[in-house]
C-alpha positions in Angstrom: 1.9 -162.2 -30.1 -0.7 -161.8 -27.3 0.0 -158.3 -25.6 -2.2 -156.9 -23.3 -3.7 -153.1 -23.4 -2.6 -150.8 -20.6 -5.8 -149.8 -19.1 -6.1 -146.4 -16.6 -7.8 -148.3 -13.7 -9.2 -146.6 -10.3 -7.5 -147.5 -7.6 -9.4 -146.2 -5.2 -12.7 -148.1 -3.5 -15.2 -146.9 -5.3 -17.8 -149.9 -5.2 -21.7 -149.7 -4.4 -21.0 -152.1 -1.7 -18.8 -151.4 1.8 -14.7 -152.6 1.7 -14.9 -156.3 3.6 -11.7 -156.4 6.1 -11.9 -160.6 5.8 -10.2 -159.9 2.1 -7.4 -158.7 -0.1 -8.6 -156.5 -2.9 -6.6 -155.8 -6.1 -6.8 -154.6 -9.5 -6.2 -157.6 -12.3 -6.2 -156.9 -16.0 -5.9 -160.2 -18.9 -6.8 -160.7 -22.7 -9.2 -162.6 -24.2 -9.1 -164.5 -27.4 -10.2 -161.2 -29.4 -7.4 -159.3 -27.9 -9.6 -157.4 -25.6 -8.0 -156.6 -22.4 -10.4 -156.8 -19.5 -10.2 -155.3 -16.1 -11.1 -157.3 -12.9 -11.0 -156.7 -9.3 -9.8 -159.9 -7.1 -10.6 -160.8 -3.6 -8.6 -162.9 -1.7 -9.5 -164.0 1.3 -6.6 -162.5 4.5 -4.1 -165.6 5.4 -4.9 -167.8 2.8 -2.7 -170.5 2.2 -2.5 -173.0 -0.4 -3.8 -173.1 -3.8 -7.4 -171.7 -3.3 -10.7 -172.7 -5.6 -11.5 -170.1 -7.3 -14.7 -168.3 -8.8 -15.2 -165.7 -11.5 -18.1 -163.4 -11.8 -19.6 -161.2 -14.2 -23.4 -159.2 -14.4 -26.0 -157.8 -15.1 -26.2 -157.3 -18.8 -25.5 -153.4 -18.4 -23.6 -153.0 -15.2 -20.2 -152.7 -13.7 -17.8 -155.0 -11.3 -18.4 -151.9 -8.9 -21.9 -153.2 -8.3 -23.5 -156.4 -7.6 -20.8 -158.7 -9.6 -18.3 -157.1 -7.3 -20.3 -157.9 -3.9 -21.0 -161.5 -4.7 -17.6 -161.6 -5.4 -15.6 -160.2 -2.4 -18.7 -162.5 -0.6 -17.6 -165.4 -1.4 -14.1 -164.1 -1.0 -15.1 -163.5 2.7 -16.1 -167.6 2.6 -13.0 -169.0 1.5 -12.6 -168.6 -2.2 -10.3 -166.4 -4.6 -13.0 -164.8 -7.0 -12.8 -162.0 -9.9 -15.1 -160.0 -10.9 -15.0 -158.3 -14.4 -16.3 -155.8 -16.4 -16.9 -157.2 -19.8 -15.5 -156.2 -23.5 -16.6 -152.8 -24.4 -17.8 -151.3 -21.2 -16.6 -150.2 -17.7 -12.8 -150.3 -17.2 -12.0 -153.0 -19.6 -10.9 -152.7 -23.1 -12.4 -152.8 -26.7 -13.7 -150.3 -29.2 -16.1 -149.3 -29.7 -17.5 -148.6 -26.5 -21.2 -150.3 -25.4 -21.1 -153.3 -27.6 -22.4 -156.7 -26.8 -21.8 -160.1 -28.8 -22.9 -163.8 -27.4 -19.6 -164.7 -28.8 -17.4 -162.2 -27.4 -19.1 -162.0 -24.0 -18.9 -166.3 -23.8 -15.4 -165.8 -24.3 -15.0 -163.1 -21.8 -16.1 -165.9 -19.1 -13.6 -168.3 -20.6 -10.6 -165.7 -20.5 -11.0 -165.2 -16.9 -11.0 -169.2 -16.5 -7.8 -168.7 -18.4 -6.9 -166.0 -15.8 -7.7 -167.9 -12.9 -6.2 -171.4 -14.3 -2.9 -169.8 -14.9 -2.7 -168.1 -10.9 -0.4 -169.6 -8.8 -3.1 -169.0 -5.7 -5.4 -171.0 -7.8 -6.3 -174.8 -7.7 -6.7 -174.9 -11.7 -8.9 -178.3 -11.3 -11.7 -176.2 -9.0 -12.8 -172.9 -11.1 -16.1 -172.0 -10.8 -18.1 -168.7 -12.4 -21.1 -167.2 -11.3 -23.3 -165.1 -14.0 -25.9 -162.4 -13.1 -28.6 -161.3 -14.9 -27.8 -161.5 -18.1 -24.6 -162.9 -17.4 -26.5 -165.8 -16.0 -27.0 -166.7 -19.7 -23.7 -166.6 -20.6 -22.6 -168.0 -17.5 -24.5 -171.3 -19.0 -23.5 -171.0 -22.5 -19.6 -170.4 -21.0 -20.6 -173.9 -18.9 -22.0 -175.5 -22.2 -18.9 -174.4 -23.8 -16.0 -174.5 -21.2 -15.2 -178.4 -20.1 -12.7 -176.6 -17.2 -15.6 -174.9 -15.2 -16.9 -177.2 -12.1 -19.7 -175.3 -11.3 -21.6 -172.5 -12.3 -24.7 -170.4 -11.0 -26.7 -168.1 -12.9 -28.5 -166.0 -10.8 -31.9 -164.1 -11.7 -30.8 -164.7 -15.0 -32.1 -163.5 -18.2 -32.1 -165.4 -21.5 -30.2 -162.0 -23.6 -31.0 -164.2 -27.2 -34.6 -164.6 -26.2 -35.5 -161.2 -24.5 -33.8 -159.3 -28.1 -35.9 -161.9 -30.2 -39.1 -162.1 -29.1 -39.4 -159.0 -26.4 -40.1 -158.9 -22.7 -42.6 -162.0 -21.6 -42.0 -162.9 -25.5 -45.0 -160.4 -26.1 -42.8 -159.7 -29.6 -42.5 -163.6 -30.7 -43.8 -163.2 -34.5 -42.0 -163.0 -37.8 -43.4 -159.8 -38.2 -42.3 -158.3 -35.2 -38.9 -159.5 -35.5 -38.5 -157.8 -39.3 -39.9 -154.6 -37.9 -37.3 -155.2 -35.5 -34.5 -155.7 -37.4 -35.5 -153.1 -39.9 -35.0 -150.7 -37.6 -31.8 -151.8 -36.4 -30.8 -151.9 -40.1 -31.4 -148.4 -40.2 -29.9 -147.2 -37.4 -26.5 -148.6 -38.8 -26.8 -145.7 -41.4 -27.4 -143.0 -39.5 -24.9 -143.8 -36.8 -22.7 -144.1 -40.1 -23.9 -140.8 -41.4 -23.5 -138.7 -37.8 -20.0 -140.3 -36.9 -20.7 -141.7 -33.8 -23.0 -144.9 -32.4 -26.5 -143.8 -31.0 -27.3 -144.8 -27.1 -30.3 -146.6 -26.2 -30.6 -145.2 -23.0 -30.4 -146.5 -19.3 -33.1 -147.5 -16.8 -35.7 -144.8 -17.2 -35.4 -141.4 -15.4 -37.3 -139.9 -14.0 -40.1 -143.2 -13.6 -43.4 -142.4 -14.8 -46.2 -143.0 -12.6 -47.5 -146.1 -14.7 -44.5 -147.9 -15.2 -44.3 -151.3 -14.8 -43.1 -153.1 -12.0 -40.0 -154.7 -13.4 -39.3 -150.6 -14.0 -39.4 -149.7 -11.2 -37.5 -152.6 -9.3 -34.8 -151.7 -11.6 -34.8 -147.7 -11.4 -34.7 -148.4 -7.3 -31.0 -150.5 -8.1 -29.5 -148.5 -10.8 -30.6 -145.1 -10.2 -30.6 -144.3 -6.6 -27.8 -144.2 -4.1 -28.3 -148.0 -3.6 -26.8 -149.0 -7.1 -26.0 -145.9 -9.1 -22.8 -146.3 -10.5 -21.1 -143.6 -12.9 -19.3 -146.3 -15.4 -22.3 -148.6 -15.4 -25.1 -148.3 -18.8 -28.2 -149.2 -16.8 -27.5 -146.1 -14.6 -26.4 -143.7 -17.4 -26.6 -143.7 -21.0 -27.1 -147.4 -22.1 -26.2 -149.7 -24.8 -25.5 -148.2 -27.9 -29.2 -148.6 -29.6 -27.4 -151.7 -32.9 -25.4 -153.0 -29.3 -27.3 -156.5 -28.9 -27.9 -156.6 -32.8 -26.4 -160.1 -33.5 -28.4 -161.1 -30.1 -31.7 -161.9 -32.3 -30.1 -164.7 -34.5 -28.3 -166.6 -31.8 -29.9 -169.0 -28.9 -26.9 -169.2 -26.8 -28.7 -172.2 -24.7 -28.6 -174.3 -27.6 -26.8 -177.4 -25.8 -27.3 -176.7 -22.2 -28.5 -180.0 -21.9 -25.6 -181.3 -22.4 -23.3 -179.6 -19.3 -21.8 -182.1 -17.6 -20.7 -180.0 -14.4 -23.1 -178.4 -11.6 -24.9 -176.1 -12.2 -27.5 -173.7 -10.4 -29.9 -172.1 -11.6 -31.6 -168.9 -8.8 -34.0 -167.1 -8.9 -36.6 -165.2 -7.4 -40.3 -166.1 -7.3 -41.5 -162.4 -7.4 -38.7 -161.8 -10.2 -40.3 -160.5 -13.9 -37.6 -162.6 -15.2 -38.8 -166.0 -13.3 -39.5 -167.1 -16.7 -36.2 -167.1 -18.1 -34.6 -169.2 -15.0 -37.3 -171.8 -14.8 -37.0 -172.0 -19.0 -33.4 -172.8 -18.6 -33.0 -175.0 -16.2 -35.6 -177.2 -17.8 -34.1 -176.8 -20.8 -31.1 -177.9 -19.1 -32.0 -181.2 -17.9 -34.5 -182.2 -20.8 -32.5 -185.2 -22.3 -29.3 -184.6 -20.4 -27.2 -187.8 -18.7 -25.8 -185.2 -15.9 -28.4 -184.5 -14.0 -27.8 -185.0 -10.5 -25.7 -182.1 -10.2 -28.6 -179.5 -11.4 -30.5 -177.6 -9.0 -33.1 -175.0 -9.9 -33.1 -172.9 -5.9 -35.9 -170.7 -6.2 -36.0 -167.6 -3.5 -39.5 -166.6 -2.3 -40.8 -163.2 -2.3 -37.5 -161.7 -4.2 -37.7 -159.8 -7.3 -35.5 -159.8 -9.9 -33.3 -157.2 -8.0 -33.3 -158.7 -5.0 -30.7 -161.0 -6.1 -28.4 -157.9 -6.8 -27.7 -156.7 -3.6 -30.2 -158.6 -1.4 -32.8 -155.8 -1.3 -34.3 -155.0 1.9 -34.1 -158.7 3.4 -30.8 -160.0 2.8 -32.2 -161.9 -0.4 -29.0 -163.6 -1.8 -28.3 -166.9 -0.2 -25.1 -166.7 0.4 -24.7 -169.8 2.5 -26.2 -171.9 -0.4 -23.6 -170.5 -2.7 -21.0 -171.4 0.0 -22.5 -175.1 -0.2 -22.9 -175.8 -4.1 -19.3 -174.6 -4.8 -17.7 -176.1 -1.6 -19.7 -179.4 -3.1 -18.4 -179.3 -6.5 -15.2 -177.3 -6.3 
């Protein structure tokens, strides 16, 4: 029997982002495959009629649908679609113990049991469902594409590779077999003594206060999650973090194994000033090395943005909205 959890959900607006007055906002809850019950908020655009195309969004790896998820989300509600954005198994207002866990397999499926949301809405045209990943979630967003033969199109924006940053460290600076043991060892340890003391270790969030010398990508990310632009109470990267074993599994798993072989649209964005450039321009060309679909790729590349830029749009309106509005009117 699949029953769903009875969350406590916030009614009131409590995003990072202002209330648009072009959309309907509600509160959503649905079950994946695991029996996690996940919380979403859905934008509709005013006087729709018809069954709509629809998009789901999810992102960064760390944050809640209260931030940037949420505003691409009642954004493209604004331009005509019916979108969700959701906060993934184990964090923010959706279900699963215990708390600040990760999984590629868990969080794939989380992508696919909103498709299953959206697919099963009467508002929603079930043959144009698209999803949109961020950050990390642009990972996942391909591996859900890879996975999910339902999804039209998918973008990942400013995405990170979540397998590959866990493996082999930032700029793969960690990529040896010794570094990986050391790694793991550590992890391997920390299992016991989060056994031992009863409860599971944090990580920690985005650095606070930022030392002088941090680098850059630190500091792009402490000026989202931890000042009035971003800070959210329910999100990791502006409190406590992951719990320190969260992204465990994360080292054994490439979760772009068989991009290349998406059939659907997909988009990869990213920012040319972004610390995670890398990961986008990997994956797309991973993407289309040896794959029969490629007309319908694109890797859009945004000049000047940073990584956290395609967040919220920074200070010049970053996030090309318009081009979203394009590739899904396209494909969906």
């Amino acid at each position: 029997m699949i029953r769903k959890e009875e969350l406590t959900l916030v009614q009131e607006w409590d995003k990072t982002f202002a209330k648009s007055d072009k959309v309907d906002h509600s509160k959503v809850t649905f079950v994946n495959r695991y029996g996690i019950t996940l919380a979403a908020d859905m934008y509709i655009p005013k006087d729709a009629e018809g069954k709509l195309p629809a998009i789901a969004v999810s992102g960064p790896f760390g944050a809640v649908k209260e931030q940037c998820s949420g505003l691409y989300a009642q954004t493209m509600a604004e331009r005509g679609f019916l979108t969700i954005a959701f906060d993934p198994s184990f964090t923010g207002e959706s279900g699963g113990q215990p708390r600040y866990m990760a999984s590629p397999d868990i969080n794939t499926e989380d992508f696919m049991a909103a498709v299953d949301f959206l697919s099963l809405n009467d508002k929603v045209d079930p043959d144009r469902i698209g999803i949109i990943g961020i950050c990390g979630w642009g990972g996942m967003a391909i591996n859900t594409a890879a996975l999910d033969t339902r999804i039209k199109a998918t973008v990942a924006s400013t995405m990170y590779d979540m397998t590959r940053v866990n493996a082999n460290g930032y700029f793969d600076s960690e990529d040896s077999e010794e570094q990986r043991y050391a790694h793991r060892a550590a992890l391997c340890a920390q299992r016991l003594e989060d056994l031992k003391a009863g409860e599971y270790a944090l990580g920690g969030g985005v650095i606070d206060p930022l030392p002088e010398d941090a680098p850059y990508f630190v500091k792009d990310y402490h000026a989202y999650y931890k000042t009035d632009r971003g800070y959210h109470a329910r999100s990791l990267n502006s409190n406590g973090g992951w719990n320190v074993i969260g992204c465990e599994s994360f080292m054994n798993q490439p979760i772009l194994k068989y991009s290349n072989e998406i059939r659907s649209a997909v988009m990869v964005m990213h920012g040319d000033k972004a610390h995670s450039f890398y990961f986008g321009k990997d994956a797309y060309e991973n993407m289309i090395n040896g794959n029969k679909y490629t007309d319908n790729k694109e890797l859009l590349v945004i000049e000047g943005a940073s990584h956290t830029d395609l967040y919220d749009g920074g200070d010049n309106n970053a996030i090309p909205f318009h081009k979203l509005q394009e590739f899904f009117g396209k494909y969906l």
